[in-house]
C-alpha positions as CSV (number, residue, x, y, z in Angstrom):
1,X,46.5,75.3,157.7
2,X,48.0,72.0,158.8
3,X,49.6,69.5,157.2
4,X,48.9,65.9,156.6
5,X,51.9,64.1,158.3
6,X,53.3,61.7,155.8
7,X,52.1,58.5,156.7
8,X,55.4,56.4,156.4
9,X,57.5,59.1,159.0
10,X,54.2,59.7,161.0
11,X,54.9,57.1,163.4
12,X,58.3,58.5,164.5
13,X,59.6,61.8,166.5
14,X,60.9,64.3,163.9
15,X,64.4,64.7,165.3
16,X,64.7,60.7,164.9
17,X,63.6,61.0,160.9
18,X,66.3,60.3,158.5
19,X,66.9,63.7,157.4
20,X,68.4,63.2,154.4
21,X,66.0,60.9,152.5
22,X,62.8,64.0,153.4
23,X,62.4,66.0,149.8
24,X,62.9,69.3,150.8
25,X,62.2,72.5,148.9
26,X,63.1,75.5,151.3
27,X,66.1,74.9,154.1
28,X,65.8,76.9,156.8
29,X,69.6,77.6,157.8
30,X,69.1,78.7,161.6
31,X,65.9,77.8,163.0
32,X,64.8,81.1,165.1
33,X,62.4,83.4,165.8
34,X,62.6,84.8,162.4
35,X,63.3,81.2,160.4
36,X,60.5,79.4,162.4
37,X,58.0,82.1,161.5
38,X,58.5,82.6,157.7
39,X,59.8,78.4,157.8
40,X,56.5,77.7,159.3
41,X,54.2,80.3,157.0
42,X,55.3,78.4,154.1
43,X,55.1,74.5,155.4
44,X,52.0,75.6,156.4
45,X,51.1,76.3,152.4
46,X,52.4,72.8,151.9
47,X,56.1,74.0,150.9
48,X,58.3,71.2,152.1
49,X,60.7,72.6,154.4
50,X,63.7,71.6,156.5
51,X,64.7,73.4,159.7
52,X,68.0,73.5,160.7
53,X,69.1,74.9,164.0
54,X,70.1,73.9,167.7
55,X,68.7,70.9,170.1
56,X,66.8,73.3,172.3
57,X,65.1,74.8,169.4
58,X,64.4,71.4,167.8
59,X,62.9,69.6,171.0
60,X,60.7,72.1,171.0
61,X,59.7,71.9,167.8
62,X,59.8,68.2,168.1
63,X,57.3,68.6,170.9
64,X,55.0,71.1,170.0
65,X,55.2,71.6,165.9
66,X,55.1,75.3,164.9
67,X,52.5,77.5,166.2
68,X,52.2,81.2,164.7
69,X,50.2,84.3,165.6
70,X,50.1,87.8,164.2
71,X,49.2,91.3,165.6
72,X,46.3,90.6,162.9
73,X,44.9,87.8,164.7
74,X,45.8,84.9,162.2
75,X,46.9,81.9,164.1
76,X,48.2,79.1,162.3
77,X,50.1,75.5,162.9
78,X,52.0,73.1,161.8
79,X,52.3,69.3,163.6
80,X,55.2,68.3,164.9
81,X,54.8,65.0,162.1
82,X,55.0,67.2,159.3
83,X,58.4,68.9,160.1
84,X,61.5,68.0,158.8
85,X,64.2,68.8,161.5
86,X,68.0,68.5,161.5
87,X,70.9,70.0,164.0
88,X,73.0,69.7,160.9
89,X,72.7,70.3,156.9
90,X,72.6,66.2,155.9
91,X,74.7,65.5,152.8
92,X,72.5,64.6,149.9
93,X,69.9,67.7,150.4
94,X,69.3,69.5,147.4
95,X,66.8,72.9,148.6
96,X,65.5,74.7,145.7
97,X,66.1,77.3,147.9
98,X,67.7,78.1,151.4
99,X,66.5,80.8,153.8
100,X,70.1,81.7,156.0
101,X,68.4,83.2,159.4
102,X,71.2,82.3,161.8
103,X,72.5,85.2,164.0
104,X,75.1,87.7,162.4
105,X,78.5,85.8,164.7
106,X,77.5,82.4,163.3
107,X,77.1,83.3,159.5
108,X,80.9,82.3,158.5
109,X,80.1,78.6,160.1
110,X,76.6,78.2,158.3
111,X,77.7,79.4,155.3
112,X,80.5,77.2,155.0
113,X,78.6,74.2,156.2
114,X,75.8,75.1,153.4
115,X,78.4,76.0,150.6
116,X,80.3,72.1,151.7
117,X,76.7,70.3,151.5
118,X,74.7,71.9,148.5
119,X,74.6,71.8,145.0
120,X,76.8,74.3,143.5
121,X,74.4,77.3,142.4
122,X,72.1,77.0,145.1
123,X,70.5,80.0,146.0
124,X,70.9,81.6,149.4
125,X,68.5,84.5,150.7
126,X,70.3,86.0,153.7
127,X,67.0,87.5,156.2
128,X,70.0,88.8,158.6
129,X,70.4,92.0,160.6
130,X,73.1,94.0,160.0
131,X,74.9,95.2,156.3
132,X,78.1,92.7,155.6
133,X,76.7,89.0,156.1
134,X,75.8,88.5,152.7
135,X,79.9,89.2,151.9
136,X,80.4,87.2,154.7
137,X,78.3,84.1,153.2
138,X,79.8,84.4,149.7
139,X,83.3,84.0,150.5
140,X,82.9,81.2,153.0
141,X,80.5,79.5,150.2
142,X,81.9,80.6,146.6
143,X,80.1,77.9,145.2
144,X,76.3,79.3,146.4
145,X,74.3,82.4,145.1
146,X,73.8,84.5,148.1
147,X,71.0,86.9,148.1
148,X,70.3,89.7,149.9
149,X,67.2,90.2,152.0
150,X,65.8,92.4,155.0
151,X,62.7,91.1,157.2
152,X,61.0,94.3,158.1
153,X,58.8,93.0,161.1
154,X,59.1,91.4,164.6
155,X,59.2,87.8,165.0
156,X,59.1,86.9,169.3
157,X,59.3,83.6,170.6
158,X,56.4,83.4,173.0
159,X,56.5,80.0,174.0
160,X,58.0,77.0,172.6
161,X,57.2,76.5,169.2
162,X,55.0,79.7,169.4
163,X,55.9,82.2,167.0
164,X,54.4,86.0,167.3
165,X,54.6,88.4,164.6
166,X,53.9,91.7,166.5
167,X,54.3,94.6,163.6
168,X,53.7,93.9,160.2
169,X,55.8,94.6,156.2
170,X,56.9,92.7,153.4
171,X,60.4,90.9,152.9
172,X,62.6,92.7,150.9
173,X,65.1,90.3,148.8
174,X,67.6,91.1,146.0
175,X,65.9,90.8,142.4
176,X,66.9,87.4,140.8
177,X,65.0,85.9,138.5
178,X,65.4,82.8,140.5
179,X,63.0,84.1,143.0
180,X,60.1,85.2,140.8
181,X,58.5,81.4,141.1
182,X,58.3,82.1,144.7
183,X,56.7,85.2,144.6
184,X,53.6,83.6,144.2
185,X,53.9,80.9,147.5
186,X,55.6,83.0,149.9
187,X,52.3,85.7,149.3
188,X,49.8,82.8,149.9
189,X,52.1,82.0,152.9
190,X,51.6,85.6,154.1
191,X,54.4,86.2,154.2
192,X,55.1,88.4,150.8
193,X,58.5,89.5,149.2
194,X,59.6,92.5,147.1
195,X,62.3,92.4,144.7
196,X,64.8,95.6,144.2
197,X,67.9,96.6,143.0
198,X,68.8,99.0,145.8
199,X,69.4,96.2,148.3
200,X,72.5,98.2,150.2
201,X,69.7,101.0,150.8
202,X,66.9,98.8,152.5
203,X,69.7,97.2,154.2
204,X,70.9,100.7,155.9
205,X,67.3,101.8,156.2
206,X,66.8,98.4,157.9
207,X,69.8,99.1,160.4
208,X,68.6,102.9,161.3
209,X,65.7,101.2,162.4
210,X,67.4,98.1,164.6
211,X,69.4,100.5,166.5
212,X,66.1,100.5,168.6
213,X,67.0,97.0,169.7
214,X,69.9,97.6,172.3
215,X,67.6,100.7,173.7
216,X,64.6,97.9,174.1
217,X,67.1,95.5,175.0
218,X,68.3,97.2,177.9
219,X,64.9,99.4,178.8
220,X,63.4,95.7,179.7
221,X,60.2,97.0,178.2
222,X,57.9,96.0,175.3
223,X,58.8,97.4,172.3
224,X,55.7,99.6,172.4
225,X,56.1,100.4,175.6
226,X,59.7,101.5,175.4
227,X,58.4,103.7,172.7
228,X,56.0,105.6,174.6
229,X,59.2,107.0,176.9
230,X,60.4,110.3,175.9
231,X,64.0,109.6,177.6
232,X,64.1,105.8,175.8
233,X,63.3,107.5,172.3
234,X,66.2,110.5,172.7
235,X,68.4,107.5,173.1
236,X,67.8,106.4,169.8
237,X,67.6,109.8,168.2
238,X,71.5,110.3,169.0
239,X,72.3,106.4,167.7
240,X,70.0,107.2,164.7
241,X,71.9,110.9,164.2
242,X,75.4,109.6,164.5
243,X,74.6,106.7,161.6
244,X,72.4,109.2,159.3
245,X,76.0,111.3,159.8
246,X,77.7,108.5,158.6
247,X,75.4,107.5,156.2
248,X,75.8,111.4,154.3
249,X,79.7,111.1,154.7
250,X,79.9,108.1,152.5
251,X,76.9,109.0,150.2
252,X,74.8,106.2,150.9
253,X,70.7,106.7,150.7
254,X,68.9,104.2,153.6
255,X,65.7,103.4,151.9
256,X,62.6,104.8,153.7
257,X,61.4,101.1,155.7
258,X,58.4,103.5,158.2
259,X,55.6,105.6,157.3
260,X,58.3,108.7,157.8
261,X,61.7,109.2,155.4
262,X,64.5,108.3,157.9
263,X,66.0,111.9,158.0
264,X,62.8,112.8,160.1
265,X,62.4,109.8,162.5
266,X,65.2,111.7,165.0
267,X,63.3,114.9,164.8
268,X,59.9,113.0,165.5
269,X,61.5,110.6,168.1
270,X,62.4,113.8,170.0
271,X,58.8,115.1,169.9
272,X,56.9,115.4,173.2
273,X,55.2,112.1,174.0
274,X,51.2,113.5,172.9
275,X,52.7,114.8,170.0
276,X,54.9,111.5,169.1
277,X,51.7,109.5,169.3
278,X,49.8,111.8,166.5
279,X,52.9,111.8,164.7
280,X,53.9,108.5,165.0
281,X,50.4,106.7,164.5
282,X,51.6,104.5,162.1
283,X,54.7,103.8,163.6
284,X,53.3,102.5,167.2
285,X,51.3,99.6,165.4
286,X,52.9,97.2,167.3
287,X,51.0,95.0,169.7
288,X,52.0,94.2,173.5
289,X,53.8,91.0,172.4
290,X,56.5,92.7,170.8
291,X,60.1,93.1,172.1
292,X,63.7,93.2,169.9
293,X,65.4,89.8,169.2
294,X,67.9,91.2,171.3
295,X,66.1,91.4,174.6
296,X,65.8,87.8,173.9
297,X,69.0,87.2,173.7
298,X,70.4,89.4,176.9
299,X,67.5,87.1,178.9
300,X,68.8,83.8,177.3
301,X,72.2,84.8,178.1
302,X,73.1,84.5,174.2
303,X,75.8,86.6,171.9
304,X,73.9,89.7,170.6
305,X,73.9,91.5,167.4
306,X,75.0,94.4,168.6
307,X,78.4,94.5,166.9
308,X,76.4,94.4,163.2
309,X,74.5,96.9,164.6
310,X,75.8,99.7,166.5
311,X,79.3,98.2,165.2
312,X,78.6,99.1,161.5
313,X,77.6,102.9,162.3
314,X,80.9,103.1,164.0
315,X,83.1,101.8,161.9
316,X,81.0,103.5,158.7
317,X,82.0,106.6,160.7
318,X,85.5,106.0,161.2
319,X,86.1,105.0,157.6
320,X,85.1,108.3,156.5
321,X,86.8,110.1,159.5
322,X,84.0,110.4,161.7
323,X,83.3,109.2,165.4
324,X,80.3,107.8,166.4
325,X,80.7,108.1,170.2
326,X,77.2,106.8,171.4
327,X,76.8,103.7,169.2
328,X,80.5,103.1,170.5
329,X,79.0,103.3,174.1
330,X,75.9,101.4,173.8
331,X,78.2,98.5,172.3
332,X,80.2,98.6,176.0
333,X,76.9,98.9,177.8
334,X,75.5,95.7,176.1
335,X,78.8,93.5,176.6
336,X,79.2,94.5,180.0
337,X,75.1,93.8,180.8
338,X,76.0,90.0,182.0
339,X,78.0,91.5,184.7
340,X,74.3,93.6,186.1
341,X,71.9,92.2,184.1
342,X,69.0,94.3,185.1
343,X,67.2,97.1,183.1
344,X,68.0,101.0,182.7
345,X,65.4,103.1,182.9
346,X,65.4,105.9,180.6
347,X,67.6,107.8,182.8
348,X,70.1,105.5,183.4
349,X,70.6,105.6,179.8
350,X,70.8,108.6,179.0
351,X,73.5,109.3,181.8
352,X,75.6,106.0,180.8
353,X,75.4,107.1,176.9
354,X,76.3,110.7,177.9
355,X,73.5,112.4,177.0
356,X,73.0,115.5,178.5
């Protein structure tokens, strides 16, 4: 669906709208792969929504509007006249609700610059990576209600202002009965949520998961692709062992996120390819599209995620007096790619995590 572009702001570029006199109802806090998509699902309902984020990101949005796609086949945009764009939060903006999708290393910043701007009680859904932003949020914005959330599919930026979603779930946020009146729009959106109680769980089971994205990161392959390689998947059986280690040292359950309970995926990962595929059915619905946020960001040349990844098994590990050697080592080999950015085939890998 598009939307009609309001007829007294039609007539200019969006960055040069005055920001702060556009009624808002969702602010998208980082405008990304992942905030463009779910941003763009719901202006495309007719939710009025703001999109925060970087020049390069809001030129091309500027330019081009929102366009998404799915693995479904849905296709869907938004014109560049019906956008709301800002490279800042502009005082006097008052979101019913905010949507924080900035990376994991800028959360302290946009939390602080939401919690200086907004209302006081203003509710914040965190749809980060990683276990300790939503901690991070609250204490930089004491005066917002941070949620937390976990986006279960892959967002990739195909070109700009093209969104792809290349595997499919549901959003998972914290239960709040602030967020039952949007249950409703974000599922005509397509873009459904969940609400639970267990939010550390999906959180975990949501990392166990994403420590697949330094392996596609560095394979230089499409996520399906990658998949498909015996030596790529033992790589992330040892990351996924050494956190489900971790995870039964401190007593913490990751919520099943994939067709399989996560104590199997290590075992099944390890499976000879023919037998993986059977196995794995379910699991390999991902379309050619598809690659981690973070092979985006090694080609970009932008800070990774890596540490609220593989960073959080490690030091879950060492807090219960554990080691978690390979996570440790696929942290080095993802700071020191800039110096050879090229990909490691499965070998390579395997040799640099020490894999025998």
């Amino acid at each position: 669906m598009e939307l009609l572009p309001d007829p007294e702001l039609a007539d200019l570029p969006a960055p040069a709208r005055d920001a702060a006199a556009v009624p808002i109802d969702v602010l998208v806090m980082g405008a990304g792969a992942v905030g463009c998509f779910v941003g763009g699902s719901l202006a495309g309902q007719g939710v009025r929504v703001m999109f925060v984020g970087r020049p390069r990101m809001l030129e091309a949005l500027a330019l081009n509007g929102i366009r998404l796609s799915d693995l479904d086949g849905n296709q869907r945009r938004v014109s560049p006249a019906a956008l709301a764009l800002a490279d800042h939060v502009p005082p006097g903006v008052a979101p019913t609700l905010v949507l924080l999708t900035v990376k994991s290393g800028a959360t302290v910043d946009a939390a602080a610059e939401l919690g200086s701007v907004l209302p006081p009680g203003t509710h914040v859904v965190s749809l980060q990576n990683g276990i300790c932003n939503v901690d991070l949020a609250a204490k930089a914005a004491p005066s917002l209600r941070v949620l937390r959330g976990m986006v279960p599919f892959n967002v990739a930026e195909l070109a700009p202002g093209l969104f792809h979603r290349g595997t499919s779930g549901r959003i998972v946020v914290q239960r709040s009965r602030a967020l039952r009146p949007w249950l409703g729009v974000f599922a005509r959106a397509g873009v459904p949520l969940d609400l639970r109680s267990d939010m550390n769980g999906v959180q975990w089971g949501k990392l166990l998961l994403n420590l697949n994205n330094p392996v596609n990161a560095l394979s230089g392959l499409p996520l399906r692709a990658e998949l498909m390689d015996a030596g790529y998947r033992r790589c992330l059986a040892a990351l996924m062992d050494e956190a489900l280690a971790a995870l039964d040292a401190a007593f913490i359950a990751p919520s099943r996120l994939s067709p399989l309970p996560a104590r199997l995926v290590p075992a099944v990962l390890r499976l000879p390819t023919p037998l993986f595929k059977l196995v794995a059915a379910r699991m390999l619905r991902i379309d050619a599209e598809a690659r981690s946020s973070m092979a985006d960001d090694l080609a970009a040349g932008r800070r990774t995620e890596i540490d609220a990844l593989c960073g959080e098994v490690v030091r879950l590990a060492e807090a219960n007096d554990l080691k978690a050697p390979v996570n440790a080592r696929m942290i080095e080999l993802v700071e020191r790619w800039p110096e050879s950015p090229h990909p490691l085939s499965a070998r390579q890998l395997k040799a640099a995590l020490q894999l025998g």
